[in-house]
N, C-alpha and C positions, 0 to 999 in steps of 0.2 A: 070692406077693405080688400077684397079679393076678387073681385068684378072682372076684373082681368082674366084672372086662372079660366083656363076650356076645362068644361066638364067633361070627364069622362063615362060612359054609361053607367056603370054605377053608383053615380053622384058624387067621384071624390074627384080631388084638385088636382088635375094634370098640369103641376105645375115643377119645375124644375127645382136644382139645389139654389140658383143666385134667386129664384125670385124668393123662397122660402127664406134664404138670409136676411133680402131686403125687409121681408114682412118681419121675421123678428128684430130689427134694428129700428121698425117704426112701432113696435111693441114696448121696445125697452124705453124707446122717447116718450111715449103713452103716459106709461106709470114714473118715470124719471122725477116726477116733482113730490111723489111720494116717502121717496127715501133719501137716505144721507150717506148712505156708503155703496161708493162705484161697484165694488166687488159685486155686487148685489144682479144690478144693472149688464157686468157683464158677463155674470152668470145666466142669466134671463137669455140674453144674445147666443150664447154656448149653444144652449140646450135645446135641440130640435123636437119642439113642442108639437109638432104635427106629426112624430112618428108614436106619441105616447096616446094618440087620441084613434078611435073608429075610425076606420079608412071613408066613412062616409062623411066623416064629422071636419077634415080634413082643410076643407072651403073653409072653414073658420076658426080654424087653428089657432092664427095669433089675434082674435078679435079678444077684447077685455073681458070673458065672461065664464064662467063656468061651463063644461059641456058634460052630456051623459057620456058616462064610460060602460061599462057594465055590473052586473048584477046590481042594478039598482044606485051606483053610485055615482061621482062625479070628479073630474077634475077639476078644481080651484083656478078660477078666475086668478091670471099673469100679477095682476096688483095684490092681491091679497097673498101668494106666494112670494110676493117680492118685501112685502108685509111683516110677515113673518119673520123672512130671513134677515129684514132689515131689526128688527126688535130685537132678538136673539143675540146681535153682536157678536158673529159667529168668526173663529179664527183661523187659517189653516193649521190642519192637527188638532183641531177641538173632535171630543168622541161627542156624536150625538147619537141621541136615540129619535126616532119617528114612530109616532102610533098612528096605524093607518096610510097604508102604502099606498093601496090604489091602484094607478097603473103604471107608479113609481116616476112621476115628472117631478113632483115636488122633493121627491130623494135624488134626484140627477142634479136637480138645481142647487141642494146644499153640498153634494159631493162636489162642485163644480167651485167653494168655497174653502171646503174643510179637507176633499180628499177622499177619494170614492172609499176607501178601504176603514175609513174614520166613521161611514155613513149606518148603522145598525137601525131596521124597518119590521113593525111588525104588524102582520096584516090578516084579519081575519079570515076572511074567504080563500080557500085552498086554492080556487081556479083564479083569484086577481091574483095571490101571488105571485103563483106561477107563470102567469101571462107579463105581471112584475118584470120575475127575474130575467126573461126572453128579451123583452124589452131594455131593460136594463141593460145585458151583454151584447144587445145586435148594436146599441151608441155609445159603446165603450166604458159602461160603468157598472161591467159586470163584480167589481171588488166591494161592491153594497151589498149589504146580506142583509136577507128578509127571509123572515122565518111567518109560519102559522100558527096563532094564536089570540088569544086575549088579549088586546091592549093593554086593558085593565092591572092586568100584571105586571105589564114593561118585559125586560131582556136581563134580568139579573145577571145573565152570565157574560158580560162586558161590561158591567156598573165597575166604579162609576162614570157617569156621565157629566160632558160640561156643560150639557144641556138637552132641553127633551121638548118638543113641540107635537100638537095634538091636532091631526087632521081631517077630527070629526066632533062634534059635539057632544059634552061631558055634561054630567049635572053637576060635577065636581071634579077638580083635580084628582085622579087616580094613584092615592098614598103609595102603594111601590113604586108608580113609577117616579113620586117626587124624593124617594128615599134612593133612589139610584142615582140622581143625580149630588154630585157633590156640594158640600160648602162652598157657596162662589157662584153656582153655576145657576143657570135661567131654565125655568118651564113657560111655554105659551101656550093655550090652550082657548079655545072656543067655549065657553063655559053658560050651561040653560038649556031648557026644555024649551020650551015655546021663543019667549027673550032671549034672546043669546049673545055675549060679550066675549072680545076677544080680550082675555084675563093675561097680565103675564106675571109670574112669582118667580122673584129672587131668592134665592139661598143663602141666609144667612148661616156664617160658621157655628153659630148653636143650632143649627138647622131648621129654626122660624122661617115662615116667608114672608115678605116684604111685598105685598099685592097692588100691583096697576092695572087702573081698565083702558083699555083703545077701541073703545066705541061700539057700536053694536055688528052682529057678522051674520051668515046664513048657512051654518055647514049642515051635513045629512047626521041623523046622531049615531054616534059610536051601539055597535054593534055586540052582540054578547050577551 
């Protein structure tokens, strides 16, 4: 996709702000036939995917795939993010929770939906947070708060939630975090050890969930 871009010595894409826009505009055409809600599509476009990756990684910024971020993890392949936020049926002013920040692309892309300051992230590695939050605030969506800890637990201290999505693989829905969210409200989650399905559960107001699968996924597994 990026053949064009001059390299510069250290391997990253000497490439300006209009060609970066054009490349996420034939990103969001990519995955387009994947979802049904525009919001989705032009939240993808918003979000300068190239400054949340390795300055080396850069050249392939908006290509469909997953790339290494650090300490061992990964940012989520553009479709499977757009995936996501497409399932969730996500509102502006919906509170959401995210387990598993990363390097916080996939929380820029729902704040770009719900409203950076609606966006609650929590991430285990002290030093991804914090490269996180940097991140975060240098493209404007420094009103997402991500904190350190245990997914496993959630963020009780902004429950409830209208919804909570999980950007590492679980062997099970993690019970507080589905107790944080409200009657009404969605969990998505990557769900299995070796097999892995992207599971989503709805909220019923007796707080059963109502369980759907969307086919099989490949995240790194949740940490802890």
């Amino acid at each position: 996709m990026f053949d064009r871009f001059r390299s510069s010595p250290d391997g990253d894409a000497d490439a300006d702000d209009g060609e970066y826009e054009a490349a996420r505009e034939r990103m969001a055409r990519t995955v387009a036939h994947r979802v049904a809600d525009d919001r989705v599509l032009e939240a993808l476009e918003a979000v300068p995917r190239h400054e949340f990756v390795p300055p080396d990684r850069r050249r392939n910024a908006y290509a469909d795939r997953p790339l290494p971020i650090a300490d061992g993890q990964t940012i989520s392949a553009p479709h499977m993010v757009a995936v996501m936020a497409d399932r969730l049926d996500l509102e502006p002013g919906d509170e959401v929770l995210e387990i598993g920040t990363g390097c916080g692309y996939h929380a820029a892309v729902t704040a770009e939906i719900v409203g950076a300051e609606h966006v609650y992230s929590v991430e285990y590695g002290e030093d991804l947070a914090e490269q996180a939050r940097e991140r975060l605030a240098e493209t404007g969506y420094d009103a997402v708060a991500v904190r350190v800890g245990d997914g496993r637990d959630g963020w009780p201290t902004h429950a409830p939630y209208d919804a909570a999505y999980v950007t590492c693989a679980t062997r099970e829905l993690p019970e507080p975090v589905v107790e944080q969210v409200r009657p009404g409200g969605r969990i998505l989650a990557p769900v299995g050890a070796g097999h892995q399905t992207l599971v989503q559960a709805d909220k019923r107001e007796d707080g059963s969930l109502e369980r759907t699968e969307h086919g099989g996924v490949r995240f790194v597994q949740m940490r802890g």
